[in-house]
N, C-alpha and C positions, 0 to 999 in steps of 0.2 A: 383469500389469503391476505393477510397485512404483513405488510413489506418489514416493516421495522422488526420483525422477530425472523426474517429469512437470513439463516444462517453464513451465505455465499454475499451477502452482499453489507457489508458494514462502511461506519465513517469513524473517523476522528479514533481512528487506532495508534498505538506506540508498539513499535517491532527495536529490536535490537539492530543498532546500527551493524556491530559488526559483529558477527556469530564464528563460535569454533568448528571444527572437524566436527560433524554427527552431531549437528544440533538437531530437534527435530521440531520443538516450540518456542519461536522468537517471537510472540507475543507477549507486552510487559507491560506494568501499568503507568497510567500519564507520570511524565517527569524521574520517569527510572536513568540510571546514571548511563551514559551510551545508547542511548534511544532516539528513533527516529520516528517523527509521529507523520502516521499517512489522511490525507484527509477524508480517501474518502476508498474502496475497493471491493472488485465484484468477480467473483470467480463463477465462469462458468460450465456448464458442463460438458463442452468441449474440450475444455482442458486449458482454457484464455483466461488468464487472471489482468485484468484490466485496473489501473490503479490511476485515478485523478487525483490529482494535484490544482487546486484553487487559487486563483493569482489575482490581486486585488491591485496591487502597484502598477508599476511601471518594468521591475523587473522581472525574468522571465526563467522557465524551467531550463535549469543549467545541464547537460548533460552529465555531470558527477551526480548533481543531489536527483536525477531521474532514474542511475543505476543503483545509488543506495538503497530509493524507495523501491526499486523492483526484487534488489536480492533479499531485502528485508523479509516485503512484504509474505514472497515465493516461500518462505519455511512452514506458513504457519498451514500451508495446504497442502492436498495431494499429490500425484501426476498432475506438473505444469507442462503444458504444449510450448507454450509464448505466452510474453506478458507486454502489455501494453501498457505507457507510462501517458497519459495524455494531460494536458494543460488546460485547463479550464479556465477561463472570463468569463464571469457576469456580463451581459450586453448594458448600456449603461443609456 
């Protein structure tokens, strides 16, 4: 199987920062007005939607912009169990 067409696992997506009552597709494309772009997220089939975040500076995943990217990301799938916002560094 080749990864880059499995549908559970994408990068470099734009989701709607903040969504209304019964949204049910906050998937939108780059540079849409109120968007938040996740770098990289893998939903599994347990029900764990897991969402990295890639950190190249000095600064670090803030607990705000971790919850954005989680309620974001969480619409554009099924039954979510839990989601995981993890913080990524390149080893250098």
């Amino acid at each position: 199987m080749d990864d880059r067409y499995d549908p559970n696992f994408k990068a470099e997506q734009s989701f709607l920062k903040e969504t209304g009552e019964g949204a049910r597709e906050s998937a939108v494309r780059y540079g849409y007005p109120g968007s938040i772009r996740v770098d990289a997220y893998e939903y599994r089939q347990d029900g764990t939607l897991c969402v990295y975040d890639l950190k190249t500076g000095k600064a670090g995943l803030s607990d705000r912009r971790a919850e954005f990217l989680a309620n974001a990301a969480k619409l554009g799938f099924g039954p979510v169990r839990r989601i995981l916002v993890i913080e990524v560094r390149p080893k250098q």
